[in-house]
C-alpha positions in Angstrom: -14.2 -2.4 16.7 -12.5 -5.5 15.2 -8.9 -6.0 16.1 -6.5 -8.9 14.6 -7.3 -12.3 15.3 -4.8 -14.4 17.3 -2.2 -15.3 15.0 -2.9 -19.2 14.7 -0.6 -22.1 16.0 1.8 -22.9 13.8 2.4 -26.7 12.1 4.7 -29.1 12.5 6.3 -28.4 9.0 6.6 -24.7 10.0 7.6 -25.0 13.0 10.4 -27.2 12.1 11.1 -24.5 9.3 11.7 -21.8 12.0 13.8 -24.4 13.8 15.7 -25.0 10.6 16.1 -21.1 9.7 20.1 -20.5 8.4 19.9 -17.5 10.3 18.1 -15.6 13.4 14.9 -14.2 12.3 16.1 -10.6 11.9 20.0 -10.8 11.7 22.6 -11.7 10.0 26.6 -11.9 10.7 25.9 -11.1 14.2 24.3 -7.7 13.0 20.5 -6.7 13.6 18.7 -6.7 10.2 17.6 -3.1 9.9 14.2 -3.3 8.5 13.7 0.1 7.5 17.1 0.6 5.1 16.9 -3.2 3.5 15.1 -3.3 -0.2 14.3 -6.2 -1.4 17.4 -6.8 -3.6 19.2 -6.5 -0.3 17.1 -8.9 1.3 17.4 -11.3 -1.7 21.1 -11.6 -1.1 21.0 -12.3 2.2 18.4 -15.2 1.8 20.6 -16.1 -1.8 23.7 -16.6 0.7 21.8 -18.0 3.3 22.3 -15.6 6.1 18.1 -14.9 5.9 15.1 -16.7 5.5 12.0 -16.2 4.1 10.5 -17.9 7.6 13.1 -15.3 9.4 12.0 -12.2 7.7 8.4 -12.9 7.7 8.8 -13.8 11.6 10.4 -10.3 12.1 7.9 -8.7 10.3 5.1 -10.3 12.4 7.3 -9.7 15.7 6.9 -5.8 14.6 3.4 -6.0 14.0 3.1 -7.2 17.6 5.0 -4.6 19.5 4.5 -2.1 17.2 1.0 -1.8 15.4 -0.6 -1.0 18.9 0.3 1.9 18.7 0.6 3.0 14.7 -3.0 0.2 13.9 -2.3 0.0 10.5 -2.9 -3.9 10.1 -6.6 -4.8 10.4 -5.5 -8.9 10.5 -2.6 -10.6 9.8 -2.7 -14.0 7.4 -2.4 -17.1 9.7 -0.8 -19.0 6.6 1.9 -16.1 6.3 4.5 -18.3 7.6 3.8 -21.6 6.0 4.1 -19.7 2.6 7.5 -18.4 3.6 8.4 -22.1 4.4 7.4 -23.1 0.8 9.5 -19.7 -0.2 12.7 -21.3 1.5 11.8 -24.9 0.1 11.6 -23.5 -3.3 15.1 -21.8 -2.8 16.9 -24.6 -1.6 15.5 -26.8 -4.5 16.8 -23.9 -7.1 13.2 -23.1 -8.0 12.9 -19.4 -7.0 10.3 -17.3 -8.6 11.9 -13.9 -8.8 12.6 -11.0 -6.9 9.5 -11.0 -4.7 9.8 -14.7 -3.7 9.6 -14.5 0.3 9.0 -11.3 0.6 6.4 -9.9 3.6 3.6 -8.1 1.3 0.6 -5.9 3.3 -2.8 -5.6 1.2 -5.0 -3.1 1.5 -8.3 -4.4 3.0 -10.3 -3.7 -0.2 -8.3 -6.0 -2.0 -9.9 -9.0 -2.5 -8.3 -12.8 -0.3 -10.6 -15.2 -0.7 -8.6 -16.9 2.7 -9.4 -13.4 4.7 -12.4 -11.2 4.8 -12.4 -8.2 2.9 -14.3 -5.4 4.4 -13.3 -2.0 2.3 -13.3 -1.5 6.1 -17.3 -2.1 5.9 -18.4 -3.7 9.0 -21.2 -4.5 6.5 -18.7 -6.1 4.6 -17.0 -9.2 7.6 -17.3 -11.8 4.8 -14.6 -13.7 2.3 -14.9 -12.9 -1.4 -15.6 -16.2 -3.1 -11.8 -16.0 -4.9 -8.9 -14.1 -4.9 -8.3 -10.8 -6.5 -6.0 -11.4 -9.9 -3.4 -8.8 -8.1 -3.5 -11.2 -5.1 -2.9 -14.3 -7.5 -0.1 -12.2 -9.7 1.8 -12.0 -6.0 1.0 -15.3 -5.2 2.4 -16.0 -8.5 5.8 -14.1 -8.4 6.6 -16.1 -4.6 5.5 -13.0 -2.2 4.1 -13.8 1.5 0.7 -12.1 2.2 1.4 -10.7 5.2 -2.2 -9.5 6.1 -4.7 -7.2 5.1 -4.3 -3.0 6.1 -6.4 -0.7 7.6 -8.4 1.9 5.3 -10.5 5.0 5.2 -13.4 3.3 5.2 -15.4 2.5 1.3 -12.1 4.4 0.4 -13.1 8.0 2.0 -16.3 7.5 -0.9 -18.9 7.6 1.8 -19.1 10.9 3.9 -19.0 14.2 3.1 -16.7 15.1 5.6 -14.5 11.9 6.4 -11.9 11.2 8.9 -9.1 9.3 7.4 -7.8 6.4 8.1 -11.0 5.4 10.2 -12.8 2.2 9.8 -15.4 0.6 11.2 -13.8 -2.5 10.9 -10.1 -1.1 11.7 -10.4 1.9 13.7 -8.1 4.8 13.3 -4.9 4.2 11.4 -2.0 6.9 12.7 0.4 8.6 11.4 3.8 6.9 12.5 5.7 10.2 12.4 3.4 12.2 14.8 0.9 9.9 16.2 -2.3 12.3 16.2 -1.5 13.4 13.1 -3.7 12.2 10.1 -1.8 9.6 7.7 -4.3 10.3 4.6 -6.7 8.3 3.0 -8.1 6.1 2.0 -4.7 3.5 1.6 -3.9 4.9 5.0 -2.8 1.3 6.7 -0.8 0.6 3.0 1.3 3.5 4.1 1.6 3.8 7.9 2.6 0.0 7.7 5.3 0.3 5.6 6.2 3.7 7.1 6.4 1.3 10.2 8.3 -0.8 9.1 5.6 -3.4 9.5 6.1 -5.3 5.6 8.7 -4.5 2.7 5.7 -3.6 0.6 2.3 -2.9 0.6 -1.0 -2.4 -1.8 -2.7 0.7 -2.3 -5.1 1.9 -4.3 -6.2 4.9 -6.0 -9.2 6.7 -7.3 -8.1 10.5 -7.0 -5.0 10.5 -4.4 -5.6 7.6 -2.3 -1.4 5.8 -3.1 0.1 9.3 -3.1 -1.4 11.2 -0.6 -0.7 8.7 1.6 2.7 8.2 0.9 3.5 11.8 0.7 2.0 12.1 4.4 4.8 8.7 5.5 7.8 9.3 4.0 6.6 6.9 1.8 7.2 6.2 -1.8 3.5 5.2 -3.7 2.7 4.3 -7.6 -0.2 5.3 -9.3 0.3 3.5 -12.3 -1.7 4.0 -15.5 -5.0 2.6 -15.8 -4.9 -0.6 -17.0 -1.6 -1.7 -16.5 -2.7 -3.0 -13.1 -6.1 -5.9 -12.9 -8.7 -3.8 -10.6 -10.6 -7.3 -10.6 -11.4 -8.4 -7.0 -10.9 -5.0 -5.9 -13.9 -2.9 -4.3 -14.4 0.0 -6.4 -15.6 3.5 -6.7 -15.0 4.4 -10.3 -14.0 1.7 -13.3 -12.9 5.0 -15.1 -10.7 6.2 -12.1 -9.2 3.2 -9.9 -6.3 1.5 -10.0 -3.9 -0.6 -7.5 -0.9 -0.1 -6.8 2.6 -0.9 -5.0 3.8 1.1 -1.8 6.9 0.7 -0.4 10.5 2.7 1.7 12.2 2.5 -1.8 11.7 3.1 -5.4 13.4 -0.1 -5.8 11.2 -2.5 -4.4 7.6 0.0 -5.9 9.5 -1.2 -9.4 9.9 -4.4 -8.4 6.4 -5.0 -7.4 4.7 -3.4 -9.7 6.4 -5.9 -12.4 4.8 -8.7 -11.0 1.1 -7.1 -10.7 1.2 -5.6 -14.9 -0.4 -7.4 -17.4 -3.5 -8.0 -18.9 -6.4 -9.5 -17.4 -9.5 -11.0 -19.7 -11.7 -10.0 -17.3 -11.0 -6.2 -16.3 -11.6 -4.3 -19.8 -8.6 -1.5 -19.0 -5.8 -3.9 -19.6 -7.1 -4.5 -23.0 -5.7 -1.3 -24.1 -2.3 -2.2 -22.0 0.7 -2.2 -24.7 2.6 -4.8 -25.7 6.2 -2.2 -25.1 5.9 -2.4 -21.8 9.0 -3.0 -19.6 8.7 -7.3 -17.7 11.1 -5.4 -15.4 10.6 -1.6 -14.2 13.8 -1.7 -11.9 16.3 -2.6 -15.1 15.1 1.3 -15.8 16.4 2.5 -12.3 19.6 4.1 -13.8 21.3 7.0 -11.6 21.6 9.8 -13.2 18.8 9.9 -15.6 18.1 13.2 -14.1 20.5 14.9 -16.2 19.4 16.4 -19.1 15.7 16.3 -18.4 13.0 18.9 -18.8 10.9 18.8 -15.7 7.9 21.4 -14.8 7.5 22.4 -11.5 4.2 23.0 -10.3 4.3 24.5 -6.8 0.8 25.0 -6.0 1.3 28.0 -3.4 -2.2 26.8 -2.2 -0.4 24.0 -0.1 1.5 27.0 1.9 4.7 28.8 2.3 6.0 25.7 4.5 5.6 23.4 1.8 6.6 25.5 -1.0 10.1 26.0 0.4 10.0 22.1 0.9 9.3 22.6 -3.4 12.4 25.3 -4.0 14.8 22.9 -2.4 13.6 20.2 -4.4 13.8 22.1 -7.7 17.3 23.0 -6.2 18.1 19.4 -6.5 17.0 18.9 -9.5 19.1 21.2 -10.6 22.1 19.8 -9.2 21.1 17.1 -10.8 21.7 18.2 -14.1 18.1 18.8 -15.0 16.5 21.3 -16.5 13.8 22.9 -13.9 10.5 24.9 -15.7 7.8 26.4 -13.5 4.0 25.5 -14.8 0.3 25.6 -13.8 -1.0 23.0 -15.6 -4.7 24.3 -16.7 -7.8 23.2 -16.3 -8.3 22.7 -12.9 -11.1 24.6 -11.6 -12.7 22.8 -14.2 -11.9 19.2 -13.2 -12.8 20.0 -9.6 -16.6 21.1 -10.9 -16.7 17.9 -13.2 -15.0 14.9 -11.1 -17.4 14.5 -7.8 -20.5 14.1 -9.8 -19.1 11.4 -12.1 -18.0 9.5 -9.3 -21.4 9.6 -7.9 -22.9 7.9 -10.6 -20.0 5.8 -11.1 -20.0 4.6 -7.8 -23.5 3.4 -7.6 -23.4 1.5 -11.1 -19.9 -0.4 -10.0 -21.0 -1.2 -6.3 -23.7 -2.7 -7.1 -21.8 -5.3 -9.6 -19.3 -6.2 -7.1 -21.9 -6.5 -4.4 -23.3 -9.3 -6.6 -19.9 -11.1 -6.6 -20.0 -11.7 -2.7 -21.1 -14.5 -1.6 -22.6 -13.1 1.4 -23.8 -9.3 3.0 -25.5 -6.1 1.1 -26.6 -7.0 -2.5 -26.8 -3.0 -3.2 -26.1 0.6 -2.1 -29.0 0.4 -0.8 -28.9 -2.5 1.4 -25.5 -0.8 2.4 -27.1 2.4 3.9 -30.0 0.6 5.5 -26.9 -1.2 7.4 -24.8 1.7 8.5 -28.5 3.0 10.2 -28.6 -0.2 11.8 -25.6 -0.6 13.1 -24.3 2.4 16.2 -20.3 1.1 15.5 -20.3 2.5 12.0 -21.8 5.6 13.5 -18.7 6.8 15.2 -16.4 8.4 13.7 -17.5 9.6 10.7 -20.7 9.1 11.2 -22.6 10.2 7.7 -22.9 8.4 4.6 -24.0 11.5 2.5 -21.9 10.5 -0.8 -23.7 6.9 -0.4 -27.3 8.8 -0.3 -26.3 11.3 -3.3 -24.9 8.1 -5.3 -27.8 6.6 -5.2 -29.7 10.0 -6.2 -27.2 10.2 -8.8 -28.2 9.9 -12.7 -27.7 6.6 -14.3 -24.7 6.0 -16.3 -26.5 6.4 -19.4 -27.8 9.3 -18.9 -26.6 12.3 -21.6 -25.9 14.6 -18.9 -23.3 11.9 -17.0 -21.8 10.8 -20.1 -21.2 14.3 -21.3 -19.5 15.5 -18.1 -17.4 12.5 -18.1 -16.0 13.1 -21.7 -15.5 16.1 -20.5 -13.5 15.6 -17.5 -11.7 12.9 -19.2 -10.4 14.8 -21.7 -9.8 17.6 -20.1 -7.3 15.9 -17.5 -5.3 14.5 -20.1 -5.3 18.1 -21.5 -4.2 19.7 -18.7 -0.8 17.3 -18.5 -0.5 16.4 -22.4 -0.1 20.3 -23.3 2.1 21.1 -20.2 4.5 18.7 -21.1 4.1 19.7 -25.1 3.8 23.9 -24.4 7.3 23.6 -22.3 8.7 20.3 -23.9 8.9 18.6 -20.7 9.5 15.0 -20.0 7.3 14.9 -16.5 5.9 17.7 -13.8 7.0 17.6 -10.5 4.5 19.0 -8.0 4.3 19.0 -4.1 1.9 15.9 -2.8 0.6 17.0 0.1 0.6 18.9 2.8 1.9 18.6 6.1 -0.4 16.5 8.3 -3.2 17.8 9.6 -4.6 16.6 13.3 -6.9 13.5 13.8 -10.3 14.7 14.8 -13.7 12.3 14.0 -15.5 15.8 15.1 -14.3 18.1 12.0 -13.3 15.3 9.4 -10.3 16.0 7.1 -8.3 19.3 6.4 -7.1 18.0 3.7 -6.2 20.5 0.2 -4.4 17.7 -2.8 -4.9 19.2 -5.7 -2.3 17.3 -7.4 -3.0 13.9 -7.8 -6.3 15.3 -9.9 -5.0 15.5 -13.6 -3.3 11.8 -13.5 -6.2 10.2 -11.5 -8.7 11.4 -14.0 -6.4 11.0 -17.0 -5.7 7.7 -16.0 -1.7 8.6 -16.3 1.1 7.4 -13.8 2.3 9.5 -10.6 5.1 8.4 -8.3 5.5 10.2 -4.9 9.0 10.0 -3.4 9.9 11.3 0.0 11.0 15.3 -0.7 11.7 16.6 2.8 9.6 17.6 6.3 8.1 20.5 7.8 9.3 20.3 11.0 8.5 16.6 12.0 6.0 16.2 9.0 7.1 14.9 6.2 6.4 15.9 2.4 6.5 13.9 -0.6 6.7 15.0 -4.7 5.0 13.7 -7.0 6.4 13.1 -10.5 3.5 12.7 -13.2 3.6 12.2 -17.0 1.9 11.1 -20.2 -0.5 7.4 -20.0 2.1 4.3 -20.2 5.0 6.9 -18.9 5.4 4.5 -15.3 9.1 3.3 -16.3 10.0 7.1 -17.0 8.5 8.5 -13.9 9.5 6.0 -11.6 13.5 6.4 -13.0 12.7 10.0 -12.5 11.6 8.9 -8.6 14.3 6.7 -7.9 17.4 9.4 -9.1 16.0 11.9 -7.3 15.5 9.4 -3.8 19.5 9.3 -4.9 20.1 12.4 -4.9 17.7 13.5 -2.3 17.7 11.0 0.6 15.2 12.7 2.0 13.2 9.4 4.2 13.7 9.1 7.8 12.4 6.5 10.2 9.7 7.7 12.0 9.7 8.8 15.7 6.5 7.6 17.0 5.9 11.4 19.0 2.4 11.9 20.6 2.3 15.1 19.0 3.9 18.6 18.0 3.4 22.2 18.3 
């Protein structure tokens, strides 16, 4: 297993910016800076007034990674230039030239997320190489001032390469746990996105998604996670599973800062064809849609998937207490379709997998030019043998038909269409303005033996339809938290991410997280 390299020896410029720093690393008046409660506009005023640094937060963030990722492993390596960008963040601000609201702020990536100054490994040990440049999400951050604080653990190729995976296990990373009840699973595959922030190890982190892979996640932390809609987010420089599916997105303790962030990733990018579609209507600023109170007078469908158990489904009639309270109108659904979507969505991936792997392999400069040069690896190499140990979906993808074939492209249309179905006549049959439906259940137990337990039916219809969800912390069962998810119509992320953010006020529901070995 790789662990995090040594953290580097810091410059004379840095060194002197630490020295220089208006304020201890992680206080402020004489108070402790509480991590977990600050959002980023918080954390802007301090460093506005000069009572915090970028070089202080960034310091504190990396102080927590130390003592505190040893036992939560969420960060596969940190970035040895994280503080020197925080210097330029606080160079910038005392000159009057700061970029915006994520100007010094600690970011986590997600390890499939391509940093041309790291390696990125999807958690590959296959993979222990740097892409030849930078991601265009990792440039939009760069862009807007943020720090890249390192690169986060993963369910391995996303959780797209054994039938039964474990996750939150890489080769590269090890296991990721879950911060709340430490042999408990923390979901996959943007399992070290979630823990870390959960941790209290960055202000925000990057996920990404092909079916479930931001929410479940978040759901399982006390987390909040945006899937947004595909193409409002570059995929560029990310490795993927499906062009038709995958999307990146922002991960964070507060609605706030997931709005925040994800205005400084939109936009179009020549280069990945979904942001061609991307409208010209869409908010520059998601928070400026953050109003309390937009609950009220809503339409919102419930759909409380019994499936997920009676624990969780009383976790669901609080929450669609709350809503009430409120002020909104609450309408139980079952969106349809889904049986349907299950049959369809595995075997499109398949073939959709093997057709974009093999493009990005071609980007790296160095490794496995194909799937197949990637299987012959994992049977050469007993450390990606461990955990999960198969690679059964890597086998059947390259089995699978090519994506030309009548048969694919039929079951795709399909499966397309019927996912935007399922949520476009929900919310027209009951004249709803978004569902609300449980995002997972409670965390199941860590075990490389059986592989996941893991039933999320609801992230299905959006990640197909390529529409926007937001999870938002809804409450625990017993130490285990539960998120919902809030899902609407494509190019809805404004609306369901106001729809998040009132009910995170009306609902406090988050917790920091206790660190126990385990429960009953």
């Amino acid at each position: 297993m790789v662990r995090r390299p040594v953290f580097g020896v810091l410059t004379t410029l840095v060194a002197a910016a630490i020295a220089a720093s208006a304020a201890p690393p992680a206080s402020a008046g004489g108070k402790p800076l509480d991590l977990d409660a600050a959002d980023i506009p918080s954390l802007q005023s301090r460093m506005s007034s000069g009572r915090l640094t970028a070089v202080g937060l960034t310091s504190a963030y990396l102080d927590r990674i130390r003592k505190v990722d040893r036992t939560v492993n969420a960060v596969i390596a940190v970035n040895p230039a994280a503080i020197a960008q925080a210097a330029e963040s606080d160079s910038r601000r005392r000159a009057g030239k700061t970029r915006g609201p994520l100007d010094g702020i600690p970011v986590l990536v997600k390890d499939n997320v391509g940093t041309r100054s790291q390696q990125t490994t999807a958690g590959s040990r296959a993979l222990r190489s740097k892409p030849a440049k930078d991601a265009t999400l990792i440039r939009r951050l760069r862009d807007a001032g943020a720090v890249v604080l390192g690169k986060a653990n993963l369910s391995e190729w996303a959780n797209f390469r054994a039938a039964k995976p474990t996750s939150g296990w890489s080769g590269v990373g090890g296991q990721t746990n879950n911060p709340y009840v430490l042999d408990r699973n923390p979901c996959g595959s943007s399992a070290g996105s979630a823990a870390g922030v959960a941790a209290s190890l960055a202000q925000v982190a990057i996920g990404s998604e092909t079916d479930g892979s931001i929410v479940c996640p978040a759901g399982m932390t006390s987390t909040v996670g945006h899937k947004p809609s595909l193409g409002l987010v570059s995929r560029t420089g990310v490795v993927p599973i499906s062009a038709e599916q995958d999307t990146a997105g922002p991960m964070a303790r507060h609605v706030v800062d997931v709005a925040l962030t994800l205005s400084a990733l939109q936009g179009r990018d020549p280069s990945d064809p979904a942001t061609g579609t991307y409208p010209p209507n869409q908010p520059t600023d998601y928070a400026a849609h953050l109003r309390p109170g937009v609950l009220k007078g809503s339409r919102i469908g419930l759909w409380r998937l019994p499936v997920l158990g009676p624990d969780v489904d009383t976790v669901m009639t609080r929450t669609r207490n709350s809503l009430v309270k409120a002020g909104a109108e609450v309408v139980e659904v079952t969106p349809p379709y889904q049986a349907r979507l299950g049959e369809l969505e595995f075997p499109a991936l398949l073939t959709e997998f093997h057709r974009d792997i093999d493009r990005y392999l071609a980007t790296r400069p160095e490794g496995p030019r194909d799937l197949a040069a990637l299987i012959d690896y994992n049977r050469s190499d007993p450390l990606e043998q461990t955990c999960f140990a198969g690679q059964e979906l890597f086998e059947q993808a390259l089995a699978a038909p090519g994506p030309s074939d009548p048969g694919y492209l039929a079951n795709r249309r399909e499966l397309t269409d019927l996912a935007k179905r399922s949520i476009d006549e929900t919310l027209a049959k009951y004249r709803l303005d978004a569902i609300a439906a449980p995002t997972n259940p409670p965390a199941w137990k860590t075990d490389c033996k059986t592989g996941d337990n893991d039933v999320i039916p609801s992230s299905t219809p959006a990640a197909v339809a390529g529409y926007p969800a937001v999870t938002v912390p809804a409450g625990f069962v017993g130490e285990l938290p539960v998120g919902v998810s809030f899902m609407a119509g494509q190019w809805t992320d404004a609306r369901v991410l106001s729809y998040a953010a009132d009910f995170e006020r009306v609902v406090p529901a988050r917790k920091p997280p206790r660190y126990l070995k385990t429960v009953g």
